[in-house]
N, C-alpha and C positions, 0 to 999 in steps of 0.2 A: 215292325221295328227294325229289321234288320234290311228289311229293301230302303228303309228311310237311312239310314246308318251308311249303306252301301254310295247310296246317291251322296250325300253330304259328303263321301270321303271322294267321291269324284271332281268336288269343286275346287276350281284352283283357290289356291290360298292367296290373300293381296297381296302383295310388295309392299318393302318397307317403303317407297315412296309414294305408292298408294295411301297408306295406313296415315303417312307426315301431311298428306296434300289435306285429310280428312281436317287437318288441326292447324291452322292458318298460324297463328299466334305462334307456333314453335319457333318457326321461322328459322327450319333448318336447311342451309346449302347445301346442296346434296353432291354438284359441282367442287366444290371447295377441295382443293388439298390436304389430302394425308398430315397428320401434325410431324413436323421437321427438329430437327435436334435443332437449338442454337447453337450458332457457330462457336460460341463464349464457354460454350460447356464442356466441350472435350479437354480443351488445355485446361482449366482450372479444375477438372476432374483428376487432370496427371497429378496438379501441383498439389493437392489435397492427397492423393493415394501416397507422394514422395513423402510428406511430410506429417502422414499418422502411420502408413502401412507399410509401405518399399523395405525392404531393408537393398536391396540395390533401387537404385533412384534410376526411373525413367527418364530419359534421353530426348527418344524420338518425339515427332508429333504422334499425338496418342488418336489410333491404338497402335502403330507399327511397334513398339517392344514387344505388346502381347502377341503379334503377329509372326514374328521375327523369331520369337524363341519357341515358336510352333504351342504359345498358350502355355509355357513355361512361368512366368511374369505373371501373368493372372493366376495360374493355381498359387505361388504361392503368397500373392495376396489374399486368395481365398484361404489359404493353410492359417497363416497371419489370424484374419477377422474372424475364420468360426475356431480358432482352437483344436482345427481336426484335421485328417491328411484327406484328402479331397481321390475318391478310388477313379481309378482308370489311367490316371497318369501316365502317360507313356515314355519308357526308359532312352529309349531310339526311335525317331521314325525312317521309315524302311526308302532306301534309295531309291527304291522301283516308284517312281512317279505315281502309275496307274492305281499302285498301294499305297503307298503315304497318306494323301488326302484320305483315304477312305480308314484306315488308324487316328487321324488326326478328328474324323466326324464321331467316330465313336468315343475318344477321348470325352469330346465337347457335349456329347449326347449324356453322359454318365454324371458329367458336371455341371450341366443345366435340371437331370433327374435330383442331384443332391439337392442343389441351390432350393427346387420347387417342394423337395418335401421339408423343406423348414421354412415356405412361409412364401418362397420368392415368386414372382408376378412375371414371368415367362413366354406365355404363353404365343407370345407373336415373336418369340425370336428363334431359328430354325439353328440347328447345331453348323450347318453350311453354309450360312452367315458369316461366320466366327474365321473361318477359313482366311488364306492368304489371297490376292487376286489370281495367282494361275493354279492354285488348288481350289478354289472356288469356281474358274470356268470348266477346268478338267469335271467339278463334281456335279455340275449343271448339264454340263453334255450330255455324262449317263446317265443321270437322272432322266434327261431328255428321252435318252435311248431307251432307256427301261419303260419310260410310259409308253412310248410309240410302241414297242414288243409285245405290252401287256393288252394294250387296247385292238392294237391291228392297222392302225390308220397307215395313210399314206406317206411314203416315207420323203422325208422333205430332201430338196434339191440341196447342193452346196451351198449355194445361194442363200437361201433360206436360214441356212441352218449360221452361216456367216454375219446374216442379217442379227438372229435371234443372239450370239453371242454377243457382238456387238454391242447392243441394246442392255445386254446383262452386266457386261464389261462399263458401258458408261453410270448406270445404276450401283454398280457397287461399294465404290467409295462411299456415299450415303447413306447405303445397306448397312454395311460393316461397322463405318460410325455408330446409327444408331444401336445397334443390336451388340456391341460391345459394353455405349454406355447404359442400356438396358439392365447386363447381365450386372454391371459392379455399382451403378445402381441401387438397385436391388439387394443384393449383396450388403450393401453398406445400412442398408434398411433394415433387413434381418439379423446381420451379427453387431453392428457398433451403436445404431440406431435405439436398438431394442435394450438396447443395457441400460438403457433409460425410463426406468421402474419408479414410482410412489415411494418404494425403500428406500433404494440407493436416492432418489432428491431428497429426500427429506434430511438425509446425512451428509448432503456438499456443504463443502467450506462456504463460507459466505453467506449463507439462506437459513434464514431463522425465522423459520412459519411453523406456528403451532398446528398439529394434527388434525383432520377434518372429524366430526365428530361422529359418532358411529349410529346410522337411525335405528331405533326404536323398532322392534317385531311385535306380531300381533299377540295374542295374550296367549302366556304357553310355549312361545314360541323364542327362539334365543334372537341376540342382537344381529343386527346384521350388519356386515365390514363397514369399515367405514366409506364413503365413497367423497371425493372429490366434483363441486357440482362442474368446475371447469372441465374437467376432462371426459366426462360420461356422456353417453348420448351424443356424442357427436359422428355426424355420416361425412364428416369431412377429412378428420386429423384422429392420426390414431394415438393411442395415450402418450407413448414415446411424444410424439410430435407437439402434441397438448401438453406436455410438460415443460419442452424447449419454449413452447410458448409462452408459458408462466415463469419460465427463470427467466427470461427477459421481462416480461412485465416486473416482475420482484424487483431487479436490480436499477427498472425506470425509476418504480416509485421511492426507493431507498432514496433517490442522488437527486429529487425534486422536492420542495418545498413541503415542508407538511400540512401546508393551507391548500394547496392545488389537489384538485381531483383525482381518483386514481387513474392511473391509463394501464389500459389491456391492450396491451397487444395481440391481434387476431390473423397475422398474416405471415406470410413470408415472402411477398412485393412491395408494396404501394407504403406500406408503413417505413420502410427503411430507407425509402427515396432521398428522404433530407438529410442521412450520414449521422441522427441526432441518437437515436438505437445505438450505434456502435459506443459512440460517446458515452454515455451513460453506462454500457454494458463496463468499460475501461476504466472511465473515473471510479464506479465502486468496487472491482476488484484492485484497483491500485491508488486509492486516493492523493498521492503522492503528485500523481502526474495534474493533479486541479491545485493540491497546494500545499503542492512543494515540500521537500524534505531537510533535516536539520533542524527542528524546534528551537528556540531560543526565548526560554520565559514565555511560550504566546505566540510568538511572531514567527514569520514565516521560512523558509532556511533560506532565502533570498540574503537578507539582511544581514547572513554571515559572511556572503560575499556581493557584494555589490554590486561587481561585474557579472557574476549570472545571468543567465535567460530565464524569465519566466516560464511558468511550469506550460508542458505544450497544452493541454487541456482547458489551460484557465481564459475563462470567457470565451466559451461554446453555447452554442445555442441550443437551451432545454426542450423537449417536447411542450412543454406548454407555450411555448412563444410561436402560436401556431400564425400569425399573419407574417411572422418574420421569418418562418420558415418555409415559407412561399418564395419569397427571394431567390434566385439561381443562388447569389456572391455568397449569401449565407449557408447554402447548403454545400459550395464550395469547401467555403472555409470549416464549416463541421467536419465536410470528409478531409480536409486536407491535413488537419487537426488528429481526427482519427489512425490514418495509413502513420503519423509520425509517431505516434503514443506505438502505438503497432509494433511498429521498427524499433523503438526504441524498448519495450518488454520482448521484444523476439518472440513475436507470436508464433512466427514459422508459415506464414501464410498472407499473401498478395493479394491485394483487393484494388482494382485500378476503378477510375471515375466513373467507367462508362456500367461498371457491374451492380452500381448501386444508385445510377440517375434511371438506368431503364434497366432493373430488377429481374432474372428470372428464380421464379421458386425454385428449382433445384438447386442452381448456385447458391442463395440463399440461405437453402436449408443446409447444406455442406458449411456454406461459412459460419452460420450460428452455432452447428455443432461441435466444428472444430473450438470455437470461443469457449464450447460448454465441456469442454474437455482440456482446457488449454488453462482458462482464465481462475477457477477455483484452485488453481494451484499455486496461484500470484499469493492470495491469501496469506499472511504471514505466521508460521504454524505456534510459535510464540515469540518473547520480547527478551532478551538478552540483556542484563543489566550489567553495565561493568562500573564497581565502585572503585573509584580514583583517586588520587593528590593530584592538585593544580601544579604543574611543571615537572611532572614522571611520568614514565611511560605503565602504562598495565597492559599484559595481557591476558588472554582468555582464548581458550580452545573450542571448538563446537563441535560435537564429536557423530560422524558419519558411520553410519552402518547400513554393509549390504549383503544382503540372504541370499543374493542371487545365484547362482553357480558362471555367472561373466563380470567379468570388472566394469565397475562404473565410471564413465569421465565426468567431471563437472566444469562447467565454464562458472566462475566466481564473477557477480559483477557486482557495486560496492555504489551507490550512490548517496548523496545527500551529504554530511558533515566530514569536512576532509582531517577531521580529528580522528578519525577510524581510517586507518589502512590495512592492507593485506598484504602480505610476503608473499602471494603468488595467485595469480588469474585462475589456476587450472589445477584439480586437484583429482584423483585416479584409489577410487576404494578398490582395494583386490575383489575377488570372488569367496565370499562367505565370511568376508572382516570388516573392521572397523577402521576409521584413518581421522585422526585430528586434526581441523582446518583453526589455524593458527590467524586471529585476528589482534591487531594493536591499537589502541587506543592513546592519543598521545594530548590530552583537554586542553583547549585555549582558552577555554571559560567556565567559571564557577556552576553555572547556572546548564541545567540540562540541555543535551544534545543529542541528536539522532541520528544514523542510518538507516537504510535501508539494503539486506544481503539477501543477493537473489543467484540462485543457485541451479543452473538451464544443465541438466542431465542430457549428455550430446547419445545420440542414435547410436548403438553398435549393433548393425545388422536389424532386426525384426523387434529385439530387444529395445525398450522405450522407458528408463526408469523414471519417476516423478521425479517433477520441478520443487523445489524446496525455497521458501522467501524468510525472512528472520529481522524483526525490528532489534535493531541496536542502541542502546540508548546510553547514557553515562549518568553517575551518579558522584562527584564530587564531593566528598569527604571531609577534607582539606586543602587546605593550600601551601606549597611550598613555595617559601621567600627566596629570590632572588639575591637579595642580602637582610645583615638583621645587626643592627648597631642598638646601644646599652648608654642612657644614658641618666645619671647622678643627680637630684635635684633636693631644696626643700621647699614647705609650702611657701605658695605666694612669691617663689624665685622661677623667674620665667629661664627657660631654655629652646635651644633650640636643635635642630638636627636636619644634615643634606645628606639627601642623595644625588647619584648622578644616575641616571637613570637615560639607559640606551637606548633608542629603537629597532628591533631586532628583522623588520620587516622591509621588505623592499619596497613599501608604496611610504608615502607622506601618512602619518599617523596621528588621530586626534584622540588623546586619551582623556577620560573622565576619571576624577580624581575622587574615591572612595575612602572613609575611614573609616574602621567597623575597630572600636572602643570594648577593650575588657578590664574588670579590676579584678587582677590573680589573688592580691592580700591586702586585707584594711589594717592599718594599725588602732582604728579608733573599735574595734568589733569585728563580727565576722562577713566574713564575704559577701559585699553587697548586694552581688549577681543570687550568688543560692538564697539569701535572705527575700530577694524580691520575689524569685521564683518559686519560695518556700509560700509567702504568705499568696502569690495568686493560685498554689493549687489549692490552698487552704477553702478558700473564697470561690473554687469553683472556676473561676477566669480573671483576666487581670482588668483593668479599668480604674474608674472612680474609688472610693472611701465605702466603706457598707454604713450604711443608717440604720433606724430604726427597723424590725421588720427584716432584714438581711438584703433590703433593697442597693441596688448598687446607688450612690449622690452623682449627681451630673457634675463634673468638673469645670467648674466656673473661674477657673485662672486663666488671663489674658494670654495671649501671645509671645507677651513678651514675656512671661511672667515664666512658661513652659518653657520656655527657650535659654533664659537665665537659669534655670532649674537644672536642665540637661545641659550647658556647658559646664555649673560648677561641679559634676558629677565625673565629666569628659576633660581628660587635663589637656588630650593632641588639638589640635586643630593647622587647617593652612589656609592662605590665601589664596589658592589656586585652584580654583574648582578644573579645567582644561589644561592639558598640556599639549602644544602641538610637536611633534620632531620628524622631520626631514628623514629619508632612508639611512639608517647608519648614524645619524646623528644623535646626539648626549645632549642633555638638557640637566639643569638642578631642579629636583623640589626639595621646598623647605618645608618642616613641620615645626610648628611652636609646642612647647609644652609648659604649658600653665597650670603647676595644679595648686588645688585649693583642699587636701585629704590627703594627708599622709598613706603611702602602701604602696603597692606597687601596682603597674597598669602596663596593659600591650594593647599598643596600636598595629590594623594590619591595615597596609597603606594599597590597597588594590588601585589601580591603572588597569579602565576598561578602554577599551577600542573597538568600536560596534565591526566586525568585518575583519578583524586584525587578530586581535586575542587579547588578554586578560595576563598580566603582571602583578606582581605582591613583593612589597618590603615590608619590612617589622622593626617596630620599635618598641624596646623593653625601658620605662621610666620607674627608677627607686626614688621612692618621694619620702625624706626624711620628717621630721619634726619641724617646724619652724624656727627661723635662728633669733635666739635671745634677743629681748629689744633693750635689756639692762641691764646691767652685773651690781649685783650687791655685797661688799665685804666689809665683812665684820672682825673683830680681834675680842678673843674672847678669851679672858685668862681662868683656868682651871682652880677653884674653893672649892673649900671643905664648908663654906659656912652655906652650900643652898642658896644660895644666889643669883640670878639671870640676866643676861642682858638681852634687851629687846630693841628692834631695828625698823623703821616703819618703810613699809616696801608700797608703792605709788604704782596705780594702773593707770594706765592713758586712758582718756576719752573714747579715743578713736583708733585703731589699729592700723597703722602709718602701711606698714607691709602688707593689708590683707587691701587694703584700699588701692594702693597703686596697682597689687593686682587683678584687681578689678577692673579698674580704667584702663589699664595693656588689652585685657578680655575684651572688653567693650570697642574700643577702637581696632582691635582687628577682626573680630569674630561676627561685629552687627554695623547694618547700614546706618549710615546719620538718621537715618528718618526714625530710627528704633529705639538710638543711645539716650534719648532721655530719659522712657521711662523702663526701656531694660535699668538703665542705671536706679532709680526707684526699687522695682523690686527685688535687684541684687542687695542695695541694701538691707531690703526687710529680710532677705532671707538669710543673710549675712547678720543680723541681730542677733544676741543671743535671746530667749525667749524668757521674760522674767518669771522669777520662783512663783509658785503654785502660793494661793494663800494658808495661810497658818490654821491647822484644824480649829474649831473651837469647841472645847467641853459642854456635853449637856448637863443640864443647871442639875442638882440631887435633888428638886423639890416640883 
């Protein structure tokens, strides 16, 4: 056994391209070059380090900062991302040339030992790498020197050794490159990367997926965790990565159709090519930017100003429009769609055309994570109501606190309904206090409105506090009249009342003419309004009649019949549904008032302007009794003997005063096409309704 053992261990062993040639199909180049950093990666690695880690922002082409400050720059990026003072530091490096470099290698040796025992993938970057170009030839020479010493060879000529420098000298820029973006890399993999756990996803803003469920153990035996089948088992993507992967899938299928399919996202290349990813990831942390801010009853916050631009987002091309996302123009216009949305949330981070038509995974993977770090904080943490009067101002405080032990700057920015302003852009919480941001509210319209308050916590140093967002909304209350005139009437005596009414806006204005009808006191009983609202809570809801059964009856009065119904009820009315006025220009409306019920009644005459704002006058009408149609006098002389005189008092047919006011009603309030048989059953309603018949006695027998 052991002479077979001996022999066996004499045989040369293959070579790996012996062992490759065995296996056709691999079809491995063996020829082929070393993998190369892209050129695209070192600057958007700086721009990415400025804009989560730096607290001093890199300058140079990267790596010369880290280079320059003798790897000062980088420790305290690494101080920065793991939380911890990074050992070996060096306070001074030493004048003496021959010394320096070799303090500077061990610096970088202690720093690449930290990095690797939490995780980092190292192994091909030598700590002389790291070096400057003349401390890296100085540290190559001796290196040189030291082998040739140790081995014995022959000691190379001038020439030689000029050649070998050379060669080292034109290789190093490449060297350096790589093995810097290796080291922060890495780096970024084990400290910022890693913080991206199962826990912390399950509690971002924006993402509401129920818990995986936890399987089942054999009998006896307890549950076991729960596991995610997305992220287990994978020999590709580590959980961190599997997760960035699923919050973009998440945030796809939120902002797509609930008919279309799910899409998973599985990469960080070839999926991103069409710029449609970014899109989706934006529109559902900001829905604002698909459509638009300012609500108005429904409608878009376009429609409060007209001259707006539409939202950048709106009509982007979804991931399911997969032939049309084949298109160059369309994968164009997605990214070009995307970098503006970008720009305009201040993402903090540069994405040019050429980084996402030809994709590399590291870039990639930097720029999704920065999104995964940046974008749940767009989320708006709650909804600010501010209840108002139509034509005052309200305000409302939002009140800021910060634990920190440094002051926080905030940049305010305020979009959507220009009814919300702020007395100031920039707002400064001391260190471990509180500071109230002072927002105003000034309504143009009755009807709900919205901002949007986004609140970008500026850099101080290393220090990065969060972004804060806050939906603003209004709640109109009431409305304050511009003016409010009183006017005298009785039934059946028509009146009338003007305003003059200005345009307060600098464009040409079309106002729609509103009247919103209340009765304050009946003289005939009580409050019509509480009576009606009395009997539909009664009833459960308002509607028809109840029948039989507690069924609600289908109301079967015509048109005209509802309409004559609600104007005799309604004493204002006007003939001007629109008002146009010119900048600065005065216009009259007239309101009539016709009433047919004694009491009093307020009309509130609102003037909408889609784009403009919302006006109100008031009018208060005292409707007296109706005026006598006849005076009756008698002379009656005072006996003792019980005697009476009686006087016979004559009712009209027809009621001369209730009739004319009807026909005034009629011809200004309904089209010719209506007035004949509104006129019908004004009259009928206008009847009095005859006495009820006379009981009759059941017979004794």
């Amino acid at each position: 056994g052991g002479a077979g053992g001996s022999v066996a261990s004499q045989e040369k062993e293959p070579t790996l391209a012996e062992e490759l040639a065995k296996v056709a199909e691999e079809e491995v180049d063996m020829a082929a070059t070393p993998n190369e950093v892209d050129p695209r990666l070192p600057p958007f690695l700086k721009e990415w380090l400025n804009a989560n880690v730096m607290a001093t922002p890199l300058e140079l082409d990267f790596p010369l900062d880290l280079i320059e400050t003798d790897g000062g720059a980088a420790l305290d990026a690494l101080d920065t991302m793991s939380g911890k003072k990074i050992p070996g530091r060096l306070k001074q490096k030493s004048a003496v040339p021959t010394e320096g470099f070799k303090e500077l290698i061990e610096q970088y040796r202690l720093m690449l030992v930290f990095l690797k025992e939490r995780g980092a993938l190292l192994n091909q970057v030598a700590a002389v790498d790291l070096l400057g170009p003349e401390d890296f030839l100085r540290a190559s020479e001796a290196e040189q020197l030291e082998a040739q010493a140790l081995t014995g060879g022959a000691k190379l000529s001038g020439t030689q050794i000029r050649d070998r420098l050379a060669a080292l000298e034109a290789g190093y820029p490449s060297r350096s490159v790589a093995a810097w973006c290796t080291v922060m890399l890495q780096a970024v993999r084990v400290f910022v990367l890693a913080r991206i756990t199962p826990k912390a996803f399950a509690a971002l803003p924006g993402v509401f997926l129920a818990p995986p469920k936890a399987a089942k153990g054999g009998k006896g035996s307890k549950k076991k965790d729960a596991e995610d089948p997305e992220l287990v088992k994978s020999n590709v993507y580590t959980v961190a990565e599997g997760l960035l992967l699923k919050w973009v899938s998440y945030h796809v299928n939120a902002t797509t159709p609930a008919s279309a399919l799910p899409k998973r996202v599985t990469d960080f290349d070839s999926s991103w090519v069409d710029g449609a990813l970014l899109c989706h990831l934006l529109a559902s942390h900001v829905p604002t930017l698909v459509e638009g801010t300012g609500m108005v009853e429904g409608k878009p916050g376009s429609d409060l100003q007209p001259n707006a631009p539409p939202p950048i987002l709106q009509g982007y091309t979804q991931v399911t429009s997969l032939s049309e996302l084949r298109e160059p123009e369309v994968r164009r216009s997605n990214f070009t769609k995307a970098v503006e949305a970008m720009e305009k949330i201040r993402v903090g981070l540069e994405l040019s055309e050429d980084l996402i038509s030809s994709p590399s995974p590291s870039i990639i993977l930097l720029a999704a994570l920065h999104l995964y770090m940046f974008l749940p904080q767009m989320v708006p943490r709650a909804t600010v109501e501010f209840g108002a009067t139509l034509g005052t101002t309200t305000t409302k405080s939002i009140e800021l606190r910060n634990p920190a032990p440094k002051p926080v700057k905030y940049l305010a920015l305020l979009e959507g309904s220009t009814d919300f302003t702020l007395p100031k852009s920039e707002v400064v919480v001391p260190a471990k206090d509180k500071v109230d941001l002072v927002v105003h509210l000034q309504p143009r319209f009755s009807a709900p409105v919205q901002a949007r308050l986004t609140l970008l916590a500026q850099r101080a140093g290393s220090v990065q506090a969060c972004h804060m967002a806050f939906v603003l909304r209004s709640r109109v209350d009431a409305r304050l009249p511009s003016e409010s005139k009183q006017v005298k009437t009785e039934c059946y005596q028509s009146a009338r009342v003007d305003f003059e009414v200005l345009n307060p806006f600098d464009e040409t204005a079309t106002f729609e003419v509103k009247l919103n009808q209340q009765c304050l006191e009946s003289l005939l009983g009580p409050n019509p309004s509480q009576a009606a609202a009395a009997v539909q809570a009664a009833s459960g809801k308002g509607g028809g009649k109840r029948g039989k059964g507690g069924k609600e009856e289908k109301d079967t009065r015509s048109a005209e019949e509802k309409a004559v119904a609600q104007a005799l009820k309604e004493p204002f009315g006007t003939k001007q549904s629109y008002l146009t006025l010119e900048p600065g220009a005065a216009g009259t409306l007239e309101i009539s008032v016709i009433p047919f019920t004694p009491g009093t009644f307020r009309c509130e005459v609102v003037l909408l302007s889609t784009g403009h704002g919302e006006m109100t006058y008031e009018v208060v009408a005292t409707v007296g009794l109706p005026k006598p149609t006849d005076s009756l006098s008698m002379a009656v002389q005072s006996d003792d003997d019980g005697s009476s005189v009686q006087r016979l008092l004559k009712f009209p047919v027809k009621n001369a005063a209730l009739d004319a006011a009807l026909n005034l009603l009629l011809e200004e309030r309904f089209p010719p096409a209506m007035r004949t048989k509104a006129r019908i059953a004004g009259s009928a309603l206008c009847r009095p309704a005859p006495p009820p018949p006379p009981a009759t006695r059941a017979p004794f027998f």
